[in-house]
PAMARRO-926281 format. One line per 8 residues: their letters; for each residue x, y, z of N, C-alpha, C. Coordinates in pm, whole numbers. Layout:
# PAMARRO-926281
A	X Y Z X Y Z X Y Z  ...
# end
This chain:
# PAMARRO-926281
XXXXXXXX	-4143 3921 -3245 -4139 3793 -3179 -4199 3689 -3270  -4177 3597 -3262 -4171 3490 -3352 -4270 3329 -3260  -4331 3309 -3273 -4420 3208 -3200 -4394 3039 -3286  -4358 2970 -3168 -4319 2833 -3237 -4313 2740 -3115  -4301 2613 -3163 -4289 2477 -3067 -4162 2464 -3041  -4066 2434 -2911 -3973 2450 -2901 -3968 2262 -2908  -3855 2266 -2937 -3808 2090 -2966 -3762 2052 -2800  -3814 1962 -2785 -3763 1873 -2678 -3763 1738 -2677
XXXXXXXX	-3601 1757 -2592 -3615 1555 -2591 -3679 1474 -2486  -3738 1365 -2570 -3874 1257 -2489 -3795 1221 -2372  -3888 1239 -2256 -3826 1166 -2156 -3824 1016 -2178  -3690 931 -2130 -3714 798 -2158 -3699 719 -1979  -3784 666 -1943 -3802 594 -1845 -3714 449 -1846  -3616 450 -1744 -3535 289 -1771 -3634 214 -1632  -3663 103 -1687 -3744 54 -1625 -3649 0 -1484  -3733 -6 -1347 -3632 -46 -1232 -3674 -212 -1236
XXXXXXXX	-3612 -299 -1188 -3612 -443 -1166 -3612 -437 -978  -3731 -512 -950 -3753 -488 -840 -3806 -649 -782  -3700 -711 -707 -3746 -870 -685 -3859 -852 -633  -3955 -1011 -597 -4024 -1021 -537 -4031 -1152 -475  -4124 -1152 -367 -4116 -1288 -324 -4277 -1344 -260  -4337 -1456 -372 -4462 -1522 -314 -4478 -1492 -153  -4578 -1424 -126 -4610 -1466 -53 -4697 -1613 31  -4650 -1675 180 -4696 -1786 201 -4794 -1786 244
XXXXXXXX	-4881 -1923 253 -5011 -1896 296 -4990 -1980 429  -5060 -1848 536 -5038 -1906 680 -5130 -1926 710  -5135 -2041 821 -5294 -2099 863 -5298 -2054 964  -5461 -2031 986 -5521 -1970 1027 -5534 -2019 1205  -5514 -1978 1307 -5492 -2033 1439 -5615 -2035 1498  -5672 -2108 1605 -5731 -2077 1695 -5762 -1980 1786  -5823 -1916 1816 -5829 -1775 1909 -5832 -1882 2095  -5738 -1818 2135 -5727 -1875 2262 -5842 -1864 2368
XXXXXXXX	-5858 -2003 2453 -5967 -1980 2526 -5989 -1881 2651  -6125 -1860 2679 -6077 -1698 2789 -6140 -1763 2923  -6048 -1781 3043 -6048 -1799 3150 -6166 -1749 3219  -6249 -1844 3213 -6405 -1745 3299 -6363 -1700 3460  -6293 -1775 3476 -6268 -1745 3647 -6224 -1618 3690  -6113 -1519 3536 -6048 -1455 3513 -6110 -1324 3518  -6276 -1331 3450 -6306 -1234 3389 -6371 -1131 3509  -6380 -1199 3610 -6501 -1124 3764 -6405 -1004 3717
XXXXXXXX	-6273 -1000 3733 -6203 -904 3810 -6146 -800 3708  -6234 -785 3542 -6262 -693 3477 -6333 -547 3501  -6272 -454 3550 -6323 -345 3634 -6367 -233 3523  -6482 -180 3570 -6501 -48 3466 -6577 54 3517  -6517 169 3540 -6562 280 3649 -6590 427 3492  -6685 479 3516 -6724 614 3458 -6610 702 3505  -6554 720 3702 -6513 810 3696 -6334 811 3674  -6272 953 3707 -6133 897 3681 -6085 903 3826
XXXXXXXX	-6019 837 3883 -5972 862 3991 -5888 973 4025  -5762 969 3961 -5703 1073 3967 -5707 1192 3942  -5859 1265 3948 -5908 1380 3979 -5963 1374 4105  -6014 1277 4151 -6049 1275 4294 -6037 1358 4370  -5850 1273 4393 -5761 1305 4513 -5766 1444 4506  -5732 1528 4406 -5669 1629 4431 -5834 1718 4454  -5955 1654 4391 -6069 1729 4459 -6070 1685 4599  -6046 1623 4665 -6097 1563 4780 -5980 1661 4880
XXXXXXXX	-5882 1647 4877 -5790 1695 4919 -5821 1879 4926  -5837 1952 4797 -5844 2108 4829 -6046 2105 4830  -6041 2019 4901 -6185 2064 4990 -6152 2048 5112  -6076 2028 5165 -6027 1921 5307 -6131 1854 5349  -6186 1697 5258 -6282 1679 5326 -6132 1484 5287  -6049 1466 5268 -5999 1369 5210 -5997 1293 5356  -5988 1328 5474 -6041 1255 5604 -6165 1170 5549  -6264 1245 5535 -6394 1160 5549 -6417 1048 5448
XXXXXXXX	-6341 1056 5336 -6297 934 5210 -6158 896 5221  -6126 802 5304 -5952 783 5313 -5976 679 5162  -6062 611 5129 -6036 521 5078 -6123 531 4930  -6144 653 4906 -6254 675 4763 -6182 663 4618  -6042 696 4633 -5970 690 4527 -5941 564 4494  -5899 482 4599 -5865 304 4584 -6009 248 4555  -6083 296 4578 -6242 216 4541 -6303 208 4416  -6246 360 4323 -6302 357 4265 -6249 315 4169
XXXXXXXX	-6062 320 4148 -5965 275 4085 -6018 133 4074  -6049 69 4215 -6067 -119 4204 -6141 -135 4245  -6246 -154 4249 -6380 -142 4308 -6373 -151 4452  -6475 -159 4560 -6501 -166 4676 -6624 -214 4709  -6617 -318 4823 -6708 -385 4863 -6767 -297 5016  -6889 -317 5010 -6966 -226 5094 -7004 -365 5190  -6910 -365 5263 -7006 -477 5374 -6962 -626 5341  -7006 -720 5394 -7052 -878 5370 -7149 -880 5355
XXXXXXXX	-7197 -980 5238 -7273 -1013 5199 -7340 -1145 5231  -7454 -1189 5271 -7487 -1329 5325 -7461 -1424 5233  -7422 -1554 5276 -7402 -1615 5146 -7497 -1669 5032  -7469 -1672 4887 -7584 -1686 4845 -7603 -1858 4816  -7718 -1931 4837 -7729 -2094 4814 -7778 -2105 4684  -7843 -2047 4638 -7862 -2039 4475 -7883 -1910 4416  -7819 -1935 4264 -7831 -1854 4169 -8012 -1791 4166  -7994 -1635 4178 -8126 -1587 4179 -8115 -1439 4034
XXXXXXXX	-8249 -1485 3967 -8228 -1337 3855 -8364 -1302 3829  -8372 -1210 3877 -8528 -1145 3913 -8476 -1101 3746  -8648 -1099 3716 -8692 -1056 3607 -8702 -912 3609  -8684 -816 3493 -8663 -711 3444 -8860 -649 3446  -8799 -526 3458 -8933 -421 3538 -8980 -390 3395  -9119 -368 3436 -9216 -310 3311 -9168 -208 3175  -9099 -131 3258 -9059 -28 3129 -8930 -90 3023  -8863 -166 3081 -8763 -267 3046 -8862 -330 2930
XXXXXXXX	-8903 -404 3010 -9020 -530 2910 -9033 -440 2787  -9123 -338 2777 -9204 -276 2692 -9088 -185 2579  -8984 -174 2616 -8909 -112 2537 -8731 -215 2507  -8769 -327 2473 -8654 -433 2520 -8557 -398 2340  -8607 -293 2258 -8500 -294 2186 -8403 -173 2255  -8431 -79 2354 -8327 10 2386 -8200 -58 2443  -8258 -223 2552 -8195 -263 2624 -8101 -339 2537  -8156 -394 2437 -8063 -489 2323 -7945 -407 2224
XXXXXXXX	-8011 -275 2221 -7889 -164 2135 -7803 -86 2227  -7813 -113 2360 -7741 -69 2474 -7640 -188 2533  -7700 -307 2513 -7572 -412 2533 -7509 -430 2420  -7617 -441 2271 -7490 -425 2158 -7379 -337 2162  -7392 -192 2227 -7284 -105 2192 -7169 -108 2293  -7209 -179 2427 -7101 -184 2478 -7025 -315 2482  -7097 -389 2370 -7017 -546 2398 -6924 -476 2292  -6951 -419 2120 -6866 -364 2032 -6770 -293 2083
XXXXXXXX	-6804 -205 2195 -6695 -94 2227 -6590 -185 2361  -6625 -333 2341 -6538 -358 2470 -6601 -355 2558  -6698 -285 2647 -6676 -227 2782 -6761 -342 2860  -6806 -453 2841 -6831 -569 2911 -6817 -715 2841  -6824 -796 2893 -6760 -922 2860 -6914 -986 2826  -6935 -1090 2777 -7022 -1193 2746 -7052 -1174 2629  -7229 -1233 2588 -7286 -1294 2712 -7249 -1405 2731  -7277 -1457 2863 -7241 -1591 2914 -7360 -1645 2951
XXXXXXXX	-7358 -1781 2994 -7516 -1870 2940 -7475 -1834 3165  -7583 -1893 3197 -7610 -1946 3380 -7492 -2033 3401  -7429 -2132 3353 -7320 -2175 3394 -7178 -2131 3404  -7153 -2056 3268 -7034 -1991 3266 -7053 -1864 3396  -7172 -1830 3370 -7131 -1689 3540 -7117 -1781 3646  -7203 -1888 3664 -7119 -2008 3824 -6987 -1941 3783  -6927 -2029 3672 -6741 -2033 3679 -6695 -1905 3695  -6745 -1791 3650 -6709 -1672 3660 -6700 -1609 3780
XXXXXXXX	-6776 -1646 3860 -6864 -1603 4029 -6809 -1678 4112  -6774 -1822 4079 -6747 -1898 4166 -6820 -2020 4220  -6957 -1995 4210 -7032 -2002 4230 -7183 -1946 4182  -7266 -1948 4312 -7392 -1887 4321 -7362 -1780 4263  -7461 -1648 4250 -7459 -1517 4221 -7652 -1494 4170  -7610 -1359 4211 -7780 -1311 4201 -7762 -1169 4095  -7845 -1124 4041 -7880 -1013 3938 -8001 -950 3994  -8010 -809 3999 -8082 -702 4004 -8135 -675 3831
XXXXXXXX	-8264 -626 3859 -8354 -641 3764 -8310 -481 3653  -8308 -462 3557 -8303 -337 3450 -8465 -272 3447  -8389 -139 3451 -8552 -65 3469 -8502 59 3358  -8520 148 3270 -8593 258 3188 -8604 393 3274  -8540 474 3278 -8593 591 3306 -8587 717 3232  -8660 762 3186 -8625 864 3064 -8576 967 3115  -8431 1061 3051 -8372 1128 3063 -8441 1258 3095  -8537 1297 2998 -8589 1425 2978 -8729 1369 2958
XXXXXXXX	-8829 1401 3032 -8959 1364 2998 -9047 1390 2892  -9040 1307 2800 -9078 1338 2656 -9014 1317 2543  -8840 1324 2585 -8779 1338 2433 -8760 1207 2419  -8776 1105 2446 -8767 936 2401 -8638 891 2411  -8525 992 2481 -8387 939 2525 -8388 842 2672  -8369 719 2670 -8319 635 2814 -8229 619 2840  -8232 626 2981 -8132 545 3051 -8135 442 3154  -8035 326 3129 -8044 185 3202 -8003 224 3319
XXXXXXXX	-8112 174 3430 -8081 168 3557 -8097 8 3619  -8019 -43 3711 -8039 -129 3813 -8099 -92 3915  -8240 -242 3927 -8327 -186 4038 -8225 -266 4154  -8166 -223 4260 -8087 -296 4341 -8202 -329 4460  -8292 -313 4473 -8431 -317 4553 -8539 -360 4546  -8498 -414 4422 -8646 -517 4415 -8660 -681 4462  -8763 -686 4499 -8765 -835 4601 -8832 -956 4498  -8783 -1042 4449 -8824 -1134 4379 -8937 -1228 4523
XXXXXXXX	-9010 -1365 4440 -9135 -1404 4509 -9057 -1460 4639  -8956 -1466 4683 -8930 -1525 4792 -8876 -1371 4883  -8876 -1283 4841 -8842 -1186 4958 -8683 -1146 4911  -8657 -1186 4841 -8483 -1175 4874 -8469 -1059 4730  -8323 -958 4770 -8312 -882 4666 -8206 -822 4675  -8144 -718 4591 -7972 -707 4581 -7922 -639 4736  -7996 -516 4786 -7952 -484 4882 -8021 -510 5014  -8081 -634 5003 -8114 -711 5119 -8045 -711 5231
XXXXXXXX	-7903 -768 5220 -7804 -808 5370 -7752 -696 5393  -7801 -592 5368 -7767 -439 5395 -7850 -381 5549  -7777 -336 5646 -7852 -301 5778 -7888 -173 5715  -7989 -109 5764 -7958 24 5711 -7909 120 5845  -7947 33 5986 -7886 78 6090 -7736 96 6094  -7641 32 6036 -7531 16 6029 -7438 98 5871  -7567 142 5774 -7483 168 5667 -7625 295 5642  -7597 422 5696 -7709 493 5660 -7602 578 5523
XXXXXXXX	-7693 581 5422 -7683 598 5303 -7798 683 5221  -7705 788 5162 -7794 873 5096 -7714 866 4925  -7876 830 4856 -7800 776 4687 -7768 965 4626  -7723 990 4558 -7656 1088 4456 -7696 1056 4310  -7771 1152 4258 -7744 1133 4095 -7656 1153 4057  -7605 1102 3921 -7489 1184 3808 -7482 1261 3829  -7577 1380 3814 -7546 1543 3761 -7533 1586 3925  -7595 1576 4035 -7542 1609 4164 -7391 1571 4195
XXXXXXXX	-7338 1421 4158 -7180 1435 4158 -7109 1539 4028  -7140 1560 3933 -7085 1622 3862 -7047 1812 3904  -7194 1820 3929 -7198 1942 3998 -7091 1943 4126  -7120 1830 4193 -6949 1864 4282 -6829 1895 4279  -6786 1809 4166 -6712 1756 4106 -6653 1924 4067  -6717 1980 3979 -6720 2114 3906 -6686 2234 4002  -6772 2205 4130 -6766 2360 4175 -6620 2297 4288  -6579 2159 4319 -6485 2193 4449 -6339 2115 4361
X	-6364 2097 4225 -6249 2059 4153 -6153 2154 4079
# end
C-alpha cells in the first residue's frame, strides 16, 4: 500500500444576491389609558372552579352550595353592606410595621406577575369604587414557627378609633360562620375529590 494525498477539487462558493430593504423607523405610540372604573371587576381566585362541581357533586353535598362554583368563578357578595360616607384605611398591625420589606417584596411580585392592578393614589380607588371604600389592615403570620417564611393576611376585624371595621355590617345572628384554613380546604378538597 502506498500512502499519499489524494487531489481534490476546491469547493467554490457562488455567492447568492439577496435584496434588502431599510428598515423604517416607527414612532413610538402612546400606551392607552386604563379605565379605573373598569378595573373593580378584575377577579382573582386561588381556587379552580371546575374541580369544585364535580367534588361537590360525588360528595352529594352540591344541595348545600347551589352557588359555590359561580362564586368563586365571579366572586360573591356575602350580604349588604351599610353604606360607606367616607373613605376609611385602618393602619397595618404590628408585625406588618416591623417587617414592611416582606410586605413590599410581596406586592412587588404580584404587581410583576400581573396578579393585581395599581398602585393607585386615594382618588383613583374613589373612581375605581365608585366612590367611598374602606381597607382592612395587613397582618404577618409565620408559616412555620421559626423558619422566617410569611404569610399576608387581612385583618377583616379590626376596629379603627371610631369603632368601624371590615366585617362590621355583618349580623352574626343572621350569617353564623365558621373560617377554614388553606390546608383544612385542601385536605377536603383531596380526600372527597
Amino acid at each position: 500500500m502506498l500512502k499519499g494525498l489524494a487531489q481534490t477539487q476546491p469547493n467554490l462558493t457562488v455567492p447568492t444576491l439577496a435584496p434588502s430593504v431599510v428598515i423604517l423607523h416607527v414612532e413610538c405610540l402612546a400606551a392607552p389609558k386604563t379605565e379605573l372604573s373598569l378595573v373593580l371587576y378584575t377577579h382573582m381566585t386561588p381556587y379552580i372552579a371546575e374541580g369544585w362541581g364535580p367534588a361537590l357533586h360525588d360528595s352529594n353535598i352540591s344541595h348545600l352550595f347551589p352557588l359555590l362554583v359561580n362564586d368563586i368563578a365571579y366572586g360573591s357578595p356575602i350580604g349588604n353592606p351599610s353604606p360607606l360616607h367616607h373613605t376609611l384605611i385602618l393602619a397595618n398591625l404590628h408585625s406588618t410595621l416591623k417587617l414592611p420589606h416582606v410586605i413590599d417584596d410581596e406586592i412587588a411580585a404580584e404587581l410583576m406577575g400581573r396578579r393585581v392592578s395599581g398602585p393607585f393614589s386615594i382618588d383613583q380607588a374613589e373612581a375605581i369604587f365608585d366612590g367611598h371604600f374602606q381597607t382592612s389592615p395587613l397582618d404577618l403570620i409565620e408559616k412555620v414557627p421559626g423558619s422566617g417564611k410569611w404569610r399576608t393576611i387581612h385583618h377583616l376585624s379590626k376596629e379603627d378609633a371610631v369603632g368601624e371595621f371590615m366585617n362590621g355590617w355583618l349580623n352574626t345572628d343572621d350569617f353564623l360562620m365558621k373560617y377554614y384554613s388553606s390546608s383544612m380546604t385542601a385536605v377536603y378538597v383531596c380526600f372527597y375529590a
